[in-house]
Backbone and ligand atoms as CSV (ligand in chain L), in Angstrom:
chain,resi,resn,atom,element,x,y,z
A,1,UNK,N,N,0.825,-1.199,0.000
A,1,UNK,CA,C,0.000,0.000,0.000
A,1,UNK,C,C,0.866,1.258,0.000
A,2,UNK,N,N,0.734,2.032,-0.730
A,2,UNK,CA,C,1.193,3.654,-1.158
A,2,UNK,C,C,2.437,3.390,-1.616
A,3,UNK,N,N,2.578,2.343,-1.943
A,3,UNK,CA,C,3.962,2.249,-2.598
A,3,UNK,C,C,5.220,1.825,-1.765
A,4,UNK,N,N,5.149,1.954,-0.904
A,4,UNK,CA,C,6.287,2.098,0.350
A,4,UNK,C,C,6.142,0.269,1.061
A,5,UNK,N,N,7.189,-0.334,1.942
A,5,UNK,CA,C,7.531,-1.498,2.595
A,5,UNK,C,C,7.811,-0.952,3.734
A,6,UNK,N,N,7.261,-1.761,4.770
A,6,UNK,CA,C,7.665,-1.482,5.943
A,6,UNK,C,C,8.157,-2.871,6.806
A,7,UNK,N,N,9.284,-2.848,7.400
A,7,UNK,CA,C,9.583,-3.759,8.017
A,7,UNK,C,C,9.198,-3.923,9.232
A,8,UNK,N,N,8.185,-4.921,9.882
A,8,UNK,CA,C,7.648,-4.995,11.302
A,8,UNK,C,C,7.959,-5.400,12.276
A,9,UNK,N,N,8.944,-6.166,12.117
A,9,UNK,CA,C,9.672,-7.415,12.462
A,9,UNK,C,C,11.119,-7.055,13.523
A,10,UNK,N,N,10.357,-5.709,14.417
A,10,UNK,CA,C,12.094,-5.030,14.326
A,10,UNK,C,C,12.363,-5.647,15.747
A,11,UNK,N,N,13.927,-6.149,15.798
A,11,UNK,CA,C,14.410,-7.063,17.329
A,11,UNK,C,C,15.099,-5.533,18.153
A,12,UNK,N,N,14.414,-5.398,18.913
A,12,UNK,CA,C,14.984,-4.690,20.542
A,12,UNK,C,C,16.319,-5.101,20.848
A,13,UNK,N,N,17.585,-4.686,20.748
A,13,UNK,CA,C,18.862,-4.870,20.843
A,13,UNK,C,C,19.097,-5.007,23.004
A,14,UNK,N,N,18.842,-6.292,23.408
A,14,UNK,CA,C,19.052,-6.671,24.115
A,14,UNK,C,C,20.705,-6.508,24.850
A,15,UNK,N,N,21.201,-5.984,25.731
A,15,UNK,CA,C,22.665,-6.130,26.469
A,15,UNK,C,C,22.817,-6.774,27.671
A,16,UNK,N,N,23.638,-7.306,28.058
A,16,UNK,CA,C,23.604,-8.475,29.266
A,16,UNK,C,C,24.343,-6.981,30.204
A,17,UNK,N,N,23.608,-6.974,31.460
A,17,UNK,CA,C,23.462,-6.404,32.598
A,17,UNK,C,C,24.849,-6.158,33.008
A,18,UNK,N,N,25.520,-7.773,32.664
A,18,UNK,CA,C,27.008,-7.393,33.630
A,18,UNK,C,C,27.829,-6.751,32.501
A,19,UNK,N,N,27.628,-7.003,31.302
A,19,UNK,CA,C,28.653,-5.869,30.306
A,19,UNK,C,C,28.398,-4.054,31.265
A,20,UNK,N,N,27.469,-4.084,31.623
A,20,UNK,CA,C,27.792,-2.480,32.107
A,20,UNK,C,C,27.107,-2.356,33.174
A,21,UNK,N,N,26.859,-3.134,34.016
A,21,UNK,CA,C,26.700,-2.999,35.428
A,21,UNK,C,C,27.248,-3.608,36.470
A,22,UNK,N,N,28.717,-3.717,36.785
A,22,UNK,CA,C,30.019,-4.731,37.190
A,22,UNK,C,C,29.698,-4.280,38.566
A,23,UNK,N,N,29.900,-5.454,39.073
A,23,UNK,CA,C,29.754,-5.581,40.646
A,23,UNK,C,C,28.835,-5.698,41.959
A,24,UNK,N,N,27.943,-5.767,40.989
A,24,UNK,CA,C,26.181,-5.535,42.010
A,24,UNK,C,C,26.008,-6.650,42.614
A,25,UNK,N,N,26.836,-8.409,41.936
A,25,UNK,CA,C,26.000,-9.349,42.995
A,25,UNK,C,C,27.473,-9.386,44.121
A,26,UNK,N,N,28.154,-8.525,44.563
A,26,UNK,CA,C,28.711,-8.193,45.787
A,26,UNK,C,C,28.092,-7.449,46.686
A,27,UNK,N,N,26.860,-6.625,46.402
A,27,UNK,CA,C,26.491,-5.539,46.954
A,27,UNK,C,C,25.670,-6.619,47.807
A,28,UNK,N,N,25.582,-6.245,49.340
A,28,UNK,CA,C,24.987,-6.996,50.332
A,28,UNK,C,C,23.474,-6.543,49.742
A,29,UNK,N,N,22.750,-5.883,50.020
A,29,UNK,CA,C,21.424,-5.210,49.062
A,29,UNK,C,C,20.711,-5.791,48.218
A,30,UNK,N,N,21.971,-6.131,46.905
A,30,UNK,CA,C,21.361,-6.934,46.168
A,30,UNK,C,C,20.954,-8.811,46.667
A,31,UNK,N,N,22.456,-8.639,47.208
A,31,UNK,CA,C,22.127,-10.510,47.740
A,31,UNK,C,C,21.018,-10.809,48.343
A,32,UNK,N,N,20.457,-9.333,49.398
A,32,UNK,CA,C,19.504,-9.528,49.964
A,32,UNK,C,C,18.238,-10.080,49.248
A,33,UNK,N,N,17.962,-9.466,48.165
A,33,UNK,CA,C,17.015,-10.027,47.296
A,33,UNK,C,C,16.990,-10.872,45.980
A,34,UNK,N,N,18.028,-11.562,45.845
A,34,UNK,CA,C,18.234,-12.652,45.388
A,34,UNK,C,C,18.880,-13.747,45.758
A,35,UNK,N,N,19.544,-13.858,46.968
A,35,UNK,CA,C,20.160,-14.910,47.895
A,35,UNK,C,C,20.924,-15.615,47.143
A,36,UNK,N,N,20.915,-17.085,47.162
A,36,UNK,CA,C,21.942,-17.401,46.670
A,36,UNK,C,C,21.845,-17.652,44.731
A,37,UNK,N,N,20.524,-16.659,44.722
A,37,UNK,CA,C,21.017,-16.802,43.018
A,37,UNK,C,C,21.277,-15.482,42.424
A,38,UNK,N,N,21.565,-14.655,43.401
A,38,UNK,CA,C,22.318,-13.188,42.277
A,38,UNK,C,C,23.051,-13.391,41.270
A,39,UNK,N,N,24.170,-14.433,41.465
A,39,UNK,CA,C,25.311,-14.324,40.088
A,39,UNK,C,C,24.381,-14.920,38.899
A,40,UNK,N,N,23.431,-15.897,39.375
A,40,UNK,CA,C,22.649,-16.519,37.881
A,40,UNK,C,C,21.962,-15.149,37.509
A,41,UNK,N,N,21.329,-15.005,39.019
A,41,UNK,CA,C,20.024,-13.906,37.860
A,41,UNK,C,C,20.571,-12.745,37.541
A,42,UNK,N,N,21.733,-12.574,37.857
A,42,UNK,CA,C,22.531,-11.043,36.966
A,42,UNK,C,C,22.966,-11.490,35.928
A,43,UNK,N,N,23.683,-12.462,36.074
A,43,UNK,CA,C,24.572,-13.106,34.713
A,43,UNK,C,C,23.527,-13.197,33.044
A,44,UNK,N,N,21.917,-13.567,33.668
A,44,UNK,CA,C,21.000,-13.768,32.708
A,44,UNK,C,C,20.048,-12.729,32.461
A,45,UNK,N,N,20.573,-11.749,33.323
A,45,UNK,CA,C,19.685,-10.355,32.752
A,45,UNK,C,C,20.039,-9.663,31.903
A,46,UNK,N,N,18.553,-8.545,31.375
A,46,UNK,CA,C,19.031,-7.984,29.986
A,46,UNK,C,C,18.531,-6.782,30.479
A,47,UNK,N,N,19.547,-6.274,29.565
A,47,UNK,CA,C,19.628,-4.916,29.330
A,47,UNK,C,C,19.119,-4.246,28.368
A,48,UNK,N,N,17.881,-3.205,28.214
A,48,UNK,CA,C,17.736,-2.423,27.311
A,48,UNK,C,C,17.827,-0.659,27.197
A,49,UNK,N,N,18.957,-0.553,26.329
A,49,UNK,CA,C,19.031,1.235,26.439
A,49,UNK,C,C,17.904,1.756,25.173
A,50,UNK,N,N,17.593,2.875,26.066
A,50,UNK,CA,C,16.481,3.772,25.071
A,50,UNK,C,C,16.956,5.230,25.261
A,51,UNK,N,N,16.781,5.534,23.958
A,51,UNK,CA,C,17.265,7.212,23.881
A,51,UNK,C,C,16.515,8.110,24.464
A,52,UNK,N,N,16.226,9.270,24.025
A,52,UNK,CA,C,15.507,9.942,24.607
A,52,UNK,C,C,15.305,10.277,25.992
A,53,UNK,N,N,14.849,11.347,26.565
A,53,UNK,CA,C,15.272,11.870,28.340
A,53,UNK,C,C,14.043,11.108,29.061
A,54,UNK,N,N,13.184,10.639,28.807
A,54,UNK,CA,C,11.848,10.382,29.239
A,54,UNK,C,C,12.461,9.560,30.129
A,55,UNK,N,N,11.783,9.891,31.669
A,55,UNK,CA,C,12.457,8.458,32.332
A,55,UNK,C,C,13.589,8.291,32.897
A,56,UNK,N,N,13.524,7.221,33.955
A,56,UNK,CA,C,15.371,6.583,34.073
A,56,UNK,C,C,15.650,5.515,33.651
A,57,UNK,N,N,14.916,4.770,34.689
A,57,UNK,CA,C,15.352,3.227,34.849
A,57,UNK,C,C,13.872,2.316,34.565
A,58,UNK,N,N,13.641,1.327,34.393
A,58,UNK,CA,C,12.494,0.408,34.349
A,58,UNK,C,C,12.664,-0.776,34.290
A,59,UNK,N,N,11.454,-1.384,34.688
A,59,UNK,CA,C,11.659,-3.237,34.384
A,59,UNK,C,C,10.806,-3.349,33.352
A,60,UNK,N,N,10.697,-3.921,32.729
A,60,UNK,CA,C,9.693,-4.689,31.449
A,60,UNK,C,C,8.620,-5.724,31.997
A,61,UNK,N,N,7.134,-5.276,32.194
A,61,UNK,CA,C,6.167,-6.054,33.197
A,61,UNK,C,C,5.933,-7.317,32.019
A,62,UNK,N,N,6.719,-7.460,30.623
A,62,UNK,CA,C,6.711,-8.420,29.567
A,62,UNK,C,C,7.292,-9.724,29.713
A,63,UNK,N,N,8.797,-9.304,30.093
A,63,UNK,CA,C,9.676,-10.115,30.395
A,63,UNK,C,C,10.583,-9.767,31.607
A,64,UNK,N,N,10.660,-9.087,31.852
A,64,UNK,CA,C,11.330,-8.966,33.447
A,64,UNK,C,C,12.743,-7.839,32.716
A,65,UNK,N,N,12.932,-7.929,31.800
A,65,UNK,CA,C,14.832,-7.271,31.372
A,65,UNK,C,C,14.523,-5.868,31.962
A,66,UNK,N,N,15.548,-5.000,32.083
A,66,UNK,CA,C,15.766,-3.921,32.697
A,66,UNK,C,C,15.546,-2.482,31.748
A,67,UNK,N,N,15.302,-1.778,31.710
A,67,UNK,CA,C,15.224,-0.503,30.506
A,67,UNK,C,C,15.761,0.458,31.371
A,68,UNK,N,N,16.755,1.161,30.711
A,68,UNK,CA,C,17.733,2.515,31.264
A,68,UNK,C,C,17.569,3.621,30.127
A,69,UNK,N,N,17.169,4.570,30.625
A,69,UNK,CA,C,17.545,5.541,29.637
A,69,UNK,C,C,18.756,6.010,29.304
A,70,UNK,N,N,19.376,6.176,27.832
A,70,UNK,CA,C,20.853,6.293,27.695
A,70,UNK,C,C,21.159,7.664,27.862
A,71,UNK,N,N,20.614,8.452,28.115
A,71,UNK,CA,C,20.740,9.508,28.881
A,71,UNK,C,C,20.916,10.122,30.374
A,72,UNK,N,N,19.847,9.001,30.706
A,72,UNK,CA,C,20.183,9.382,32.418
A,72,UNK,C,C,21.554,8.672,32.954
A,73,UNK,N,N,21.657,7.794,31.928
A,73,UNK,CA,C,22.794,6.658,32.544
A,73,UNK,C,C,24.225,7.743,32.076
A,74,UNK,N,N,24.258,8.739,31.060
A,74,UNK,CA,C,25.325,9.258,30.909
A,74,UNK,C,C,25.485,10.677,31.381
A,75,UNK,N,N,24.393,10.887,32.053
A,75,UNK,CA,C,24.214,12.177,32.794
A,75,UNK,C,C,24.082,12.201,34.251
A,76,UNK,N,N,22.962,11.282,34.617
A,76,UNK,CA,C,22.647,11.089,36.041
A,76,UNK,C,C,23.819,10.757,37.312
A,77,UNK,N,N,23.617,11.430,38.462
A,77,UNK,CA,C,24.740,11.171,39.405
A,77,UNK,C,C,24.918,9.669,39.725
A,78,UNK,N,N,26.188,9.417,40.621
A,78,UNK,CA,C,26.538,8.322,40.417
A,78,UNK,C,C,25.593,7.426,41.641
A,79,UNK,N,N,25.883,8.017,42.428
A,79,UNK,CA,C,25.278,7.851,44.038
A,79,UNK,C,C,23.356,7.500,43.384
A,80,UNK,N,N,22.646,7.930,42.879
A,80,UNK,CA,C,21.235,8.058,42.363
A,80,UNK,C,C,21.457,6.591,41.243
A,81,UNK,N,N,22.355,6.761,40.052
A,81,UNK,CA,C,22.793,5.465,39.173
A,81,UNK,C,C,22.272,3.991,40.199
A,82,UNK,N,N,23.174,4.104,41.364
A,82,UNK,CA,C,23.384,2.937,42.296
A,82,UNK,C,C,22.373,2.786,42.764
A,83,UNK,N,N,21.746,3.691,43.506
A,83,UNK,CA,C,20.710,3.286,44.124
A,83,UNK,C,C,18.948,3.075,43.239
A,84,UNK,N,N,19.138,3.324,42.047
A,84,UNK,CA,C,18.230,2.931,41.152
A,84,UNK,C,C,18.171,1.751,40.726
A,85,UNK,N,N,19.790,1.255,40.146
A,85,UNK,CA,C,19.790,-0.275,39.687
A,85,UNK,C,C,19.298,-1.176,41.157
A,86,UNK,N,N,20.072,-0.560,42.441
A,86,UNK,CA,C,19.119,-2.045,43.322
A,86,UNK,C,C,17.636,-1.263,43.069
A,87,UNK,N,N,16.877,-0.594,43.302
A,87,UNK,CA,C,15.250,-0.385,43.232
A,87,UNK,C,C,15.240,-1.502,42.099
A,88,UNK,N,N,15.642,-1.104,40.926
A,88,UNK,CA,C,14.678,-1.932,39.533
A,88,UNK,C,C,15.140,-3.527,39.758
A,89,UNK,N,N,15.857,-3.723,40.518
A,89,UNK,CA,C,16.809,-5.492,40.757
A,89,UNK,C,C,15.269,-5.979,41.583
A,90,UNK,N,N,15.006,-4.989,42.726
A,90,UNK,CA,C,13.570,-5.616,43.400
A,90,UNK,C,C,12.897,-5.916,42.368
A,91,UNK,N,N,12.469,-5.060,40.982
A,91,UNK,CA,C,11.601,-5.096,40.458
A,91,UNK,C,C,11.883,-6.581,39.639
A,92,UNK,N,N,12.766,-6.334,39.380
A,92,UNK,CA,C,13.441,-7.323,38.291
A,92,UNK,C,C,12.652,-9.076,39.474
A,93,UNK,N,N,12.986,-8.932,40.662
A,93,UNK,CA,C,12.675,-10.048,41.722
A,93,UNK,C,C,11.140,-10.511,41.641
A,94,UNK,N,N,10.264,-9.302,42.107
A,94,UNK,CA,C,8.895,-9.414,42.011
A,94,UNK,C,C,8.694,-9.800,40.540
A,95,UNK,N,N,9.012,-9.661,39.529
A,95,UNK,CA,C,8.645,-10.327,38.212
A,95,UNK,C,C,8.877,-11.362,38.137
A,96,UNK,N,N,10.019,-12.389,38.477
A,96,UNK,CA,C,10.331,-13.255,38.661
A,96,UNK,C,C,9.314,-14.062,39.665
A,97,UNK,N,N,9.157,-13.162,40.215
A,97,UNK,CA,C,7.864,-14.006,41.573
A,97,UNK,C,C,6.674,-14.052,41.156
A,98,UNK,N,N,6.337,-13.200,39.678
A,98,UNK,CA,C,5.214,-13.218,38.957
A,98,UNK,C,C,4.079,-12.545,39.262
A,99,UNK,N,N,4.823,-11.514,40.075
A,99,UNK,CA,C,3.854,-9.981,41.005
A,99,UNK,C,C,3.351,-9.392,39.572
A,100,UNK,N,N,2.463,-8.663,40.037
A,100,UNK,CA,C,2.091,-7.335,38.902
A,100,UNK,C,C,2.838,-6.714,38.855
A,101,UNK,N,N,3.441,-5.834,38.370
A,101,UNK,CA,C,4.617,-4.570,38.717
A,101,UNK,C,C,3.859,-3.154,38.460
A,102,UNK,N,N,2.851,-3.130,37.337
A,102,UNK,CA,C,2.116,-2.292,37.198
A,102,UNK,C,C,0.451,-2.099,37.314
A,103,UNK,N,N,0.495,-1.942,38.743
A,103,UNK,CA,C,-1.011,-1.667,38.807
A,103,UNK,C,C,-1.810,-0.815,38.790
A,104,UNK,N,N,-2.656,-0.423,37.436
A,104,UNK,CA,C,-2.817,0.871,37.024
A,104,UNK,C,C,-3.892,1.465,37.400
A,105,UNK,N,N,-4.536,0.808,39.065
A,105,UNK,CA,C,-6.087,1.558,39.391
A,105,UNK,C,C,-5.073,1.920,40.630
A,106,UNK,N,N,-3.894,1.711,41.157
A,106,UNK,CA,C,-3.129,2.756,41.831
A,106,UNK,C,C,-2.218,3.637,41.236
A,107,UNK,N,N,-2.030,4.439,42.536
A,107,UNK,CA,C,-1.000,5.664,41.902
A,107,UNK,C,C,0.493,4.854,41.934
A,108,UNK,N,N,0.807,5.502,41.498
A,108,UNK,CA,C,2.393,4.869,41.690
A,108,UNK,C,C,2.878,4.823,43.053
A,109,UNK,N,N,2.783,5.700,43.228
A,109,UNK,CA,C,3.284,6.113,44.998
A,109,UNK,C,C,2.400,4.814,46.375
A,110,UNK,N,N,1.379,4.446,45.367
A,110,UNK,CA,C,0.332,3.763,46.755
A,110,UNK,C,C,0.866,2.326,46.310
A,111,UNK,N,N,1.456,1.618,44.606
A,111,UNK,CA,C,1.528,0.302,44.325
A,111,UNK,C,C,2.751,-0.371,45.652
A,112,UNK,N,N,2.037,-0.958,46.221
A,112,UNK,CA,C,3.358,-2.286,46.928
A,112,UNK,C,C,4.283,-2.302,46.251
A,113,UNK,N,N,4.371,-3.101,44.807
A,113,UNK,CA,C,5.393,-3.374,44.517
A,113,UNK,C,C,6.457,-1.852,44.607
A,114,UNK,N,N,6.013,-0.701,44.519
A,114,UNK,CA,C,6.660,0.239,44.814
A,114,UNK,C,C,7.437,0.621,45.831
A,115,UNK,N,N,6.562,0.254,46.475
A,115,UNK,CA,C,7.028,0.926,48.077
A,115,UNK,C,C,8.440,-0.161,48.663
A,116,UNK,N,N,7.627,-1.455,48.380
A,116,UNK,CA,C,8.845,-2.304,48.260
A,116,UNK,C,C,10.168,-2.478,47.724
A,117,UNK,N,N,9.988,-1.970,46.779
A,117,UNK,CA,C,11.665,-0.973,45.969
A,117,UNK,C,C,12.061,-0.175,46.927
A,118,UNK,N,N,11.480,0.857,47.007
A,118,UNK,CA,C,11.649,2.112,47.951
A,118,UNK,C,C,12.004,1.679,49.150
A,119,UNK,N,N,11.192,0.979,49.903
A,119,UNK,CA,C,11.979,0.684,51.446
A,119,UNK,C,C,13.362,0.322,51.157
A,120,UNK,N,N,13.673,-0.772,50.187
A,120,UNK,CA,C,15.056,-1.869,50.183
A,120,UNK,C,C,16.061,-0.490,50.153
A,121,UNK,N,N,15.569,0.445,49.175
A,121,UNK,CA,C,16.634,1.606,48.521
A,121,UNK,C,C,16.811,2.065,49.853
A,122,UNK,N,N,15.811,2.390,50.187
A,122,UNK,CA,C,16.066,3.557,51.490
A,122,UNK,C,C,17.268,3.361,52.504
A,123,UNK,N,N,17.090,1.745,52.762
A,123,UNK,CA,C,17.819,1.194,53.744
A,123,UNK,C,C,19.199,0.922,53.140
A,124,UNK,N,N,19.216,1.008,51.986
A,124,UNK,CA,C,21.039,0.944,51.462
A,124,UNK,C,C,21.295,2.638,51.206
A,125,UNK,N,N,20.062,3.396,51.444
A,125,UNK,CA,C,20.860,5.173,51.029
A,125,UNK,C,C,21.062,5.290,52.433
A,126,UNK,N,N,20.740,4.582,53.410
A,126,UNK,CA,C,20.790,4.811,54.904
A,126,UNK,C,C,22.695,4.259,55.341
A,127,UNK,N,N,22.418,3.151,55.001
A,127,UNK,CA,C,23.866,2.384,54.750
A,127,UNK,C,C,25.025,3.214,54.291
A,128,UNK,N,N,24.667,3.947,53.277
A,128,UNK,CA,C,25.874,4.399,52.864
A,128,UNK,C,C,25.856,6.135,52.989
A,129,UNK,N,N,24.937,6.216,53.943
A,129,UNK,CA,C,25.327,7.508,54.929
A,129,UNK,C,C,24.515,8.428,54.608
A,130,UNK,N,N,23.170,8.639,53.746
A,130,UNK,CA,C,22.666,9.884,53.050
A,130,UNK,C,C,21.757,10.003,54.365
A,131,UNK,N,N,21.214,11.593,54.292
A,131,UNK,CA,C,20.455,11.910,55.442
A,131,UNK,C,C,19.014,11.727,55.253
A,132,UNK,N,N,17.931,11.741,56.132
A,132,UNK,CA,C,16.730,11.974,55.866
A,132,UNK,C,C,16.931,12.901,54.133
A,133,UNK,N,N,16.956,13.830,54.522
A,133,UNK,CA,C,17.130,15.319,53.677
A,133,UNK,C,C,17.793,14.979,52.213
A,134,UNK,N,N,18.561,13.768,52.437
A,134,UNK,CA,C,19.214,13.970,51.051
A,134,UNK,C,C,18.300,12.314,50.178
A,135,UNK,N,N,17.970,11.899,51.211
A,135,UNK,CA,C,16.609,10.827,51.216
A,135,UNK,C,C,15.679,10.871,50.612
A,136,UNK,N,N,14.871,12.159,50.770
A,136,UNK,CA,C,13.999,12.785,50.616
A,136,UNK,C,C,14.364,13.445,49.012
A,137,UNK,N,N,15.174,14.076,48.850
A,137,UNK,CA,C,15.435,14.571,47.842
A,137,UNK,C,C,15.931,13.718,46.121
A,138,UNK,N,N,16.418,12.670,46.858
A,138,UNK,CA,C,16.432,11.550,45.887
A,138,UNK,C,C,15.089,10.794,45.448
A,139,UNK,N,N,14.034,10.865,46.695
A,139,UNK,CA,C,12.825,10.679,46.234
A,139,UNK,C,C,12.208,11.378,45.391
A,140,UNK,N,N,12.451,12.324,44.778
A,140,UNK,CA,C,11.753,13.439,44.039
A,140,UNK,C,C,11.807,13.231,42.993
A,141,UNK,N,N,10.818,13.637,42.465
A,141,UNK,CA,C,10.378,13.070,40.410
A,141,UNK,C,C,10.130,14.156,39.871
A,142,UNK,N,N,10.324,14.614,39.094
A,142,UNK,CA,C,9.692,15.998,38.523
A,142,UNK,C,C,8.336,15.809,37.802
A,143,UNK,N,N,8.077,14.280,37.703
A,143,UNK,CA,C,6.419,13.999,37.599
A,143,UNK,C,C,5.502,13.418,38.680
A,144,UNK,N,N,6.029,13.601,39.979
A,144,UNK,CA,C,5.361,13.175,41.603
A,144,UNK,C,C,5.006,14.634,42.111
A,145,UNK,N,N,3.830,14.801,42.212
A,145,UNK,CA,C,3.509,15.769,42.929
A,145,UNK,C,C,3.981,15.603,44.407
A,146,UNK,N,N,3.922,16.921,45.151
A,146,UNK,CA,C,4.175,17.031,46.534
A,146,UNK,C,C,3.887,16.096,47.141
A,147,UNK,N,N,2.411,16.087,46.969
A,147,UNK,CA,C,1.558,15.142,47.785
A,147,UNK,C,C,2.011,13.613,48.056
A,148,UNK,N,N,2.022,13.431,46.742
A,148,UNK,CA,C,2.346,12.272,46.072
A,148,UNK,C,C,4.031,11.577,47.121
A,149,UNK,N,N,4.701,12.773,46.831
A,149,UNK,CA,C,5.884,12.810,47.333
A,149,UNK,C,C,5.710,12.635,48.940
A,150,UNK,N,N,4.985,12.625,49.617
A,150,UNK,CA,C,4.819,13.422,50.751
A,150,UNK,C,C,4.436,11.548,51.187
A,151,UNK,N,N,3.409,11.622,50.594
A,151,UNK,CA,C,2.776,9.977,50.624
A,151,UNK,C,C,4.020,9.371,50.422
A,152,UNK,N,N,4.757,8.958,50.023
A,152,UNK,CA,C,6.097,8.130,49.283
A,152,UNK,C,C,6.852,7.799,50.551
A,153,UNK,N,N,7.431,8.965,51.258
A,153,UNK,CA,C,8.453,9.534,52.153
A,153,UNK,C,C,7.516,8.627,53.123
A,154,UNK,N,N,6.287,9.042,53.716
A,154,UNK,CA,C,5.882,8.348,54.915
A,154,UNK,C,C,5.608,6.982,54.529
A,155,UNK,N,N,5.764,6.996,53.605
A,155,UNK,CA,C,5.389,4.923,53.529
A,155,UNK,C,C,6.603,4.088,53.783
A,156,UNK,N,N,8.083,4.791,53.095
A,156,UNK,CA,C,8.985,4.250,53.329
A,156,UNK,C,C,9.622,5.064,54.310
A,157,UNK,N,N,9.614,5.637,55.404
A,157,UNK,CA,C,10.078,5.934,56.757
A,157,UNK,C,C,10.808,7.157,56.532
A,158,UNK,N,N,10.696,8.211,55.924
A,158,UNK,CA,C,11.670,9.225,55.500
A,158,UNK,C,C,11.262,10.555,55.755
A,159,UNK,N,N,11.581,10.929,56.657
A,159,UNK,CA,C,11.232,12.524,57.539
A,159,UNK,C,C,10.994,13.289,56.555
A,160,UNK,N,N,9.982,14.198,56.582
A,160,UNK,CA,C,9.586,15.190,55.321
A,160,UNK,C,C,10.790,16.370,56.158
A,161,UNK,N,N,11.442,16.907,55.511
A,161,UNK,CA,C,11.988,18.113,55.906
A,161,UNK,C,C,11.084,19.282,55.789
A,162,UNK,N,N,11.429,19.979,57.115
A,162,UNK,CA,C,10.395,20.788,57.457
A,162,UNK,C,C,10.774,22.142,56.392
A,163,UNK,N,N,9.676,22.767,56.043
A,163,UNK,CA,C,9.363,23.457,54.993
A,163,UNK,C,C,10.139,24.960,55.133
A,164,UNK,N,N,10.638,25.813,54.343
A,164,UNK,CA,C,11.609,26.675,55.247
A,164,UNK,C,C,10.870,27.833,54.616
A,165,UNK,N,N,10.468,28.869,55.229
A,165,UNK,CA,C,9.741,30.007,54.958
A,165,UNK,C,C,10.845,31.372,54.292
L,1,ZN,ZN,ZN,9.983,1.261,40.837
């Protein structure tokens, strides 16, 4: 039709996790949520980069592989990098456990499987020394409202910093 071919057939360029994410099944964090099969289930995860700023990090509620934006990954701080890949590793877990990951009659902020990322993170940004305050600030989305935000912080244990006039 109109003259033109279109090819439909197009393969998603898949990357294995440990080509560019070295060292995570050492991270106590991660072991935590994969026990004694981190080295399999890292070794067999995939990686997908997508252009464009939309976004950071994601799991695929399809197949479980990981989606990074190739932007945030070459822009984003390093300290935020780290503590995103363990969040999406939970996610990567609950798929494997055959959870929903996306449940779309909640908000994001209210889904379990969320909050459950969020606690694990919290407790390794706690680990490696960040404050309530800088806690809090890593929680922040530029598409989470306050509220939203506000809800987030008290679900996973994280002092709202008091508001400065
Ligand atoms: Zn998440």
């Amino acid at each position: 039709m109109f003259g033109v071919k279109i090819g439909r057939d197009v393969k998603i360029t898949l990357h294995r996790f440990t080509d560019y994410f070295q060292g995570f099944e050492k991270v106590d964090a991660v072991r935590e949520t994969f026990g004694d099969e981190t080295e399999k289930v890292l070794s067999d995860l995939k990686v997908e980069f997508y252009s464009g700023r939309r976004g950071y990090m994601g799991v695929s509620d399809r197949d479980g592989h990981m989606m990074v934006s190739a932007y945030y990954l070459r822009n984003g701080g390093e300290r935020d990098l780290y503590l995103d890949v363990i969040h999406e590793l939970v996610h990567v877990k609950q798929f494997m456990d055959g959870r929903e990951l996306f449940e779309h009659r909640r908000e994001y902020v209210d889904r379990p499987t969320e909050v459950e990322a969020y606690q694990h993170t919290v407790k390794e940004a706690r680990r490696i020394g960040m404050s309530d305050e800088q806690i809090y600030e890593y929680l922040k989305t530029e598409w989470m409202s306050e509220e939203d935000l506000h809800r987030l912080a008290n679900a996973v244990g994280v002092k709202i910093p008091s508001r400065k006039s």
